[in-house]
N, C-alpha and C positions, 0 to 999 in steps of 0.2 A: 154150288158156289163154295162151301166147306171145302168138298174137294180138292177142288182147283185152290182155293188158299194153303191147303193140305201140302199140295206141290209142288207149290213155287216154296214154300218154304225150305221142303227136302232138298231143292236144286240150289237155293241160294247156302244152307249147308255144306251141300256137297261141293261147291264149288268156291266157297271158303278151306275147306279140307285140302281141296286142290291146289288153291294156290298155296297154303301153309307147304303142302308139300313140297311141292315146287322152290319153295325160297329156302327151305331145309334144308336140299339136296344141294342147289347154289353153295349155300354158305357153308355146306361142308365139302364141295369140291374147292372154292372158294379156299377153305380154312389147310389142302391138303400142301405141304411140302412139295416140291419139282427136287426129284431124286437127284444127286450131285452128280452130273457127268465126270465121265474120268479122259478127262483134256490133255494127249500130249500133241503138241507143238499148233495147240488150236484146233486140234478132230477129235472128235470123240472114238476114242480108242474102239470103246464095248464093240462098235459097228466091222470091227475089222482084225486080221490076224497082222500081226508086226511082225517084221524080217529086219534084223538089226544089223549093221557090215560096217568096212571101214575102206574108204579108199584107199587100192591099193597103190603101188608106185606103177605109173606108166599108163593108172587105169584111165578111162575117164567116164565121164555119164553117160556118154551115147551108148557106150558096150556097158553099161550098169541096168540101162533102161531097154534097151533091146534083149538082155537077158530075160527081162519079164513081160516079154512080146508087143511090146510099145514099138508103131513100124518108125522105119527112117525117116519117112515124112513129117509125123507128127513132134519125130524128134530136130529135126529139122527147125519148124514152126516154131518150137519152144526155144533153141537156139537164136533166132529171130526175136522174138518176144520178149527175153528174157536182158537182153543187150541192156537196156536203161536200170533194169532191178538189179540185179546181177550175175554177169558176162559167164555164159557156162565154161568158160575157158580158165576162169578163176579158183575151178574144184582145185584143193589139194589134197596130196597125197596122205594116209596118217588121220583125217577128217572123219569122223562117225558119221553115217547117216541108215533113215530108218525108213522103211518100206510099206505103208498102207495097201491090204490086198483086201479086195473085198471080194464074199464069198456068200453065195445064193444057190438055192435050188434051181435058179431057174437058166443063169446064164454060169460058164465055166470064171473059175477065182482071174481074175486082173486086177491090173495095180492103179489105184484109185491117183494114190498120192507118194511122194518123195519128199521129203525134209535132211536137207545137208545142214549142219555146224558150222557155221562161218565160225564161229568162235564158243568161249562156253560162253556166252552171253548173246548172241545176236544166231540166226537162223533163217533158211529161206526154205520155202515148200514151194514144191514143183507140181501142180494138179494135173491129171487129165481125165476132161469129162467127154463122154460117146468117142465119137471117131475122130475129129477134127478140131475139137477144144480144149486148149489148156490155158493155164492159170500161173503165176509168180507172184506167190506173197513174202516178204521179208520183215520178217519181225524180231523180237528182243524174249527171251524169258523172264519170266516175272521174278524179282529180287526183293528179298526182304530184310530191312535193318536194325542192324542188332545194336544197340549203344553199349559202349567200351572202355572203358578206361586202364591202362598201362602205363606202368613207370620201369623206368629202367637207368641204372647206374651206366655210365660210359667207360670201359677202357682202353678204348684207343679212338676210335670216329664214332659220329650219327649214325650214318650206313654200317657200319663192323657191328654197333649196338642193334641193330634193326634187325639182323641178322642171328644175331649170337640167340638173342629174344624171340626168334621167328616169328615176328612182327612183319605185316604188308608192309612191301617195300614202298610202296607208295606211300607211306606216311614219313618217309624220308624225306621227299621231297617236294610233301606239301610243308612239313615243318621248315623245310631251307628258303621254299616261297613264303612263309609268314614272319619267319624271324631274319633273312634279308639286309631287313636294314638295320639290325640290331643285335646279333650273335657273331660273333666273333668262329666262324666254322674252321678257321685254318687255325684258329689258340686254342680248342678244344682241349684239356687236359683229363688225363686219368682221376677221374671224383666225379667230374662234371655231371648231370641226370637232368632227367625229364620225364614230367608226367603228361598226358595225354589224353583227352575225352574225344570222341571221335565214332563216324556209323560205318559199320562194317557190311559189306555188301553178302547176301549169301543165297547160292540161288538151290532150291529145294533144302532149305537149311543146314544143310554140309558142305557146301564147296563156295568158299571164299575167292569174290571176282571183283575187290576190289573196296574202297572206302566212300564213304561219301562227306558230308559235311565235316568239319574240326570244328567242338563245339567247344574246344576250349584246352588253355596247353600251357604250363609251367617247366623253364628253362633255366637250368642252376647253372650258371659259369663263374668260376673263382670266386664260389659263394655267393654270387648277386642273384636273387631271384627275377627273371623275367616273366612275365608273365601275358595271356593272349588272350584277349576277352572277346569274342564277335558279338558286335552290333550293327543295326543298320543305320545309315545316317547319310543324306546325300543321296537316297536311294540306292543304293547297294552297300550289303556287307562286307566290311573292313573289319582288321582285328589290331586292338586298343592294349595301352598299357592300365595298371591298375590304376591309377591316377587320371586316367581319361586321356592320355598324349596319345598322339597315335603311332602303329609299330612303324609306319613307315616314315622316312628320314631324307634330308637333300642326293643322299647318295647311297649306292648301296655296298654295301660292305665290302664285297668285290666282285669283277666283271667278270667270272667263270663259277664253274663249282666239277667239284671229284677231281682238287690238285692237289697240290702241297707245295706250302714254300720253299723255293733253295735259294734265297737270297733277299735280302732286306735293308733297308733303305742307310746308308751311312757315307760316310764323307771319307772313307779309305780304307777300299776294299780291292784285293789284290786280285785284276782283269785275268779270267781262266782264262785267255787265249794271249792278252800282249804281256801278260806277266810280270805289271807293274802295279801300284798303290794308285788308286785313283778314285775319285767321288761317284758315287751307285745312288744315288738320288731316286730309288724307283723302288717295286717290289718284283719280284722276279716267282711269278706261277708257274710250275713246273706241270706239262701236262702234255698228253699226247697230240699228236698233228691230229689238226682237223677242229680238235674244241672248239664247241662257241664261244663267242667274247660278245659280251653284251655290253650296253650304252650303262653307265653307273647312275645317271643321271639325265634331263632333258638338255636340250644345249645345239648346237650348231657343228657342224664340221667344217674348222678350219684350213685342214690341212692332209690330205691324204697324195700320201708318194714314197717315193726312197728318202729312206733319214739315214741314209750313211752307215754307220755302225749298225743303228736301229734296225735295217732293213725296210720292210712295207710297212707305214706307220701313220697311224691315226689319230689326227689333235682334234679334240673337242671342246667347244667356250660353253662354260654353263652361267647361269645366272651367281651373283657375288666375286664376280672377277675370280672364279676359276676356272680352267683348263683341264681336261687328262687329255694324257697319252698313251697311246698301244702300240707297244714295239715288235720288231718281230714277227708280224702275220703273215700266215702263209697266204693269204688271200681276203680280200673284203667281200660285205655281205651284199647283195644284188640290191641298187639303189642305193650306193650309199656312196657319194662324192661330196665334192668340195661345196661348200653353201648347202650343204642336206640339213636339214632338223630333223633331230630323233628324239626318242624318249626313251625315260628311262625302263632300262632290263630289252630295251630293239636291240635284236642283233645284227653287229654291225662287221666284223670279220672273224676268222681263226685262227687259230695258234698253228703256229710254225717256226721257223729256224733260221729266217733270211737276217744276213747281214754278219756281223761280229757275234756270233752264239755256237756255241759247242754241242747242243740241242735243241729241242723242241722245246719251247715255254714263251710265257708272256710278260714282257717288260713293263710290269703298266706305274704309270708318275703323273702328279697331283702337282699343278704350280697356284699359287696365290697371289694373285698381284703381280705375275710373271716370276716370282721366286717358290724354288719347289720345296716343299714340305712333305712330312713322311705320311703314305695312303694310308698309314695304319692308325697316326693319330691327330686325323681332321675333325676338326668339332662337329656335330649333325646338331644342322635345324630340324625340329621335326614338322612334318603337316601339321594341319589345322587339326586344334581339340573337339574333342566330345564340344559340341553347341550346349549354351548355356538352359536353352528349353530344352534340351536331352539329357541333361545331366544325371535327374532324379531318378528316367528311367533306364538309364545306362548304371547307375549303383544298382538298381531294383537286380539286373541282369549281372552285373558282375559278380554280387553279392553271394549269389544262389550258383553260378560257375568256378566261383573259388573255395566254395564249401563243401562240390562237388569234387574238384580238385585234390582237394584235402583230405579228405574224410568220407562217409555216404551220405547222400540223400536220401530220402525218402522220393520213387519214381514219381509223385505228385508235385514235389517242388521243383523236376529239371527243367532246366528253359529247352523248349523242344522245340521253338518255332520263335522264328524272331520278326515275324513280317505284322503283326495284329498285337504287338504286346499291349497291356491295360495296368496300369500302374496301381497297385490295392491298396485300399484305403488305410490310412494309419491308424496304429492301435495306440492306446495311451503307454505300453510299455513299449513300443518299437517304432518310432516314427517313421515313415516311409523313406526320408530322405537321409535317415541313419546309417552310416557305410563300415562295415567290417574293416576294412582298409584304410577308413580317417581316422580309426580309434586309438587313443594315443598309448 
């Protein structure tokens, strides 16, 4: 009987030992890292040799993929296949792409996989698996954002400036879509600047494809500071003046953009073609055939035809008994006739030369009450303010975007997201609802 209690004790032991061991082991495979793959275009590289090329002119994929013994058939099938992802007839020439060979003891090296460049940002891989299966995946590379800020003095345009700075040019013409209905882009003068906070797109952190958000943007014109604050309100982000007005306005500043004015609004100005003194009631954009022309505002179309001198010309009724007009179009925008409703920045035709015009440009004229007035100095209503329950958290956010603006932050006070903001509680030296901007 000693024994036997002898023994079950040793088992019950051992078999404590055992499972100690056992959950040991667990928790240190458990505890072990998964080595980083080295991921390009979604394969793990390790598994395979790379062949990197470029299409050539005249090439195309079928003789890219039969170089590496891929039959006609299967190329065939992928042709087929690939028609909805996209069209193998869309390879162009100049376009990188990279070669997955996989290579074994057992079977001779073949080509796993294909990845062409649609773009620097966007890619499609071409799979073939055994004899008769392949694959079309189209995806984006991963981009990562940098936050930015630049300023820069103007001496001649936005764009000249964007450039002179090599600056993304696309920050040109998110800044012409924010400030719109409130910058004056054809009186730009030599002094004029602007600062900038904004995300910079960058894919393996050297090569710039592009911007993302404007997180915030100050606009010197003949000394005035403008200023662009983004909030969301109304459920989507809009961008605000300091004071809470919002940037956008009844009308927008003008119906094109990349012109320049040759002629402006006065009561006797000597006609370049009949060679007399006569009333020019309008503003005259100088710009190449074709330009869009955009609605300045929402409104109706009253009137589209031949206006005589004007040529093919478009009246529109807006709300406060005004009108414009666009003189001159080479042509209007599909859908857009007589009783049409548009809105404002719809494109509604192009710039062209018809009629009494020595060139290309657009005649465009502002009437009030059926009497015209100069487009360049119409009073703007603006939209509806910052909401009086947004107000506290819209200073919270402008407050820390114009200090940014100005000066540095510390990266813990930038506003980096504006969809979940939380309004921080007041301290007895700074009350929450204390604004930079009201201080006299």
């Amino acid at each position: 009987m000693k024994i036997l209690k002898t023994s079950i004790c040793l088992l019950l032991l051992w078999a404590a030992g055992a499972c100690g061991r056992t959950e040991t082991a667990e928790t240190e495979t458990a505890g072990e890292e998964e080595a980083p793959r080295n991921l390009v275009y979604g394969i793990d590289a390790d598994e395979y040799r790379l062949e990197t090329g470029e299409i050539g002119a005249g090439e195309t994929l079928g003789k890219i993929l039969g170089g590496y013994g891929i039959s006609a058939q299967t190329i065939d099938r992928l042709d087929r296949s690939a028609k909805e992802v996209f069209p193998l007839r869309n390879i162009r020439a100049g376009h990188p792409y990279t070669c997955f060979i996989h290579e074994d003891s057992v079977y001779a090296p073949h080509l796993d996989y294909l990845a062409y460049e649609i773009s620097t940002t966007e890619y499609v891989v071409f799979g073939f698996h055994g004899s008769d299966s392949v694959s079309i995946r189209k995806d984006t590379k991963p981009c990562t954002l940098r936050r930015t800020k630049k300023s820069a003095v103007i001496s001649s345009s936005l764009w000249g400036s964007i450039m002179e700075h090599n600056l993304p040019y696309a920050l040109a013409a998110e800044m012409e879509d924010i400030y719109q209905w409130t910058v004056d882009f054809f009186g730009i003068q030599k002094g004029d600047s602007f600062t900038v906070i904004y995300d910079e797109r960058f894919i393996d952190d050297t090569v710039s494809v592009g911007i993302g958000r404007i997180w915030g943007a100050k606009f010197t014109q003949n000394g005035k500071e403008y200023y662009a604050i983004p909030f969301r309100q109304g459920g989507k982000v809009q961008y605000w003046e300091a004071d809470g007005g919002s940037l956008r306005k009844q009308l927008l500043k003008a119906p094109l953009k990349y012109t320049r004015i040759s002629s402006r609004f006065t009561y006797a100005r000597k006609h370049p073609i009949y060679k007399v003194y006569r009333p020019h009631t309008g503003v005259d954009y100088a710009a190449p055939k074709g330009t869009h022309v955009h609605a300045v505002a929402d409104g109706v179309v009253v009137f589209k035809g031949w206006g005589g001198g004007g040529g093919n010309t478009l009246k529109i009724k807006h709300p406060g008994n005004l009108m414009t007009g666009y003189l001159h179009l080479s042509g209007y925008a599909k859908g857009i006739s007589q009783g049409t409703h548009v809105s404002q920045g719809q494109l509604i035709g192009y710039v062209g030369s018809t009629g009494a015009s020595t060139g290309p440009h657009l005649d465009y004229r502002i009437w009030k009450n059926g009497k015209p007035i100069d487009p360049m100095k119409v009073p703007q209503e603006p939209a509806e303010p910052i909401s009086k329950e947004n107000r506290a958290l819209f200073e919270f956010v402008r407050d820390r975007i114009m200090a940014e603006l100005n000066g540095d932050v510390k990266p813990e006070e930038r506003i980096t997201q504006l969809d979940s903001l939380v309004l921080p509680a007041a301290t007895p030296e700074q009350p929450a609802s204390e604004s930079g901007a009201d201080k006299k």
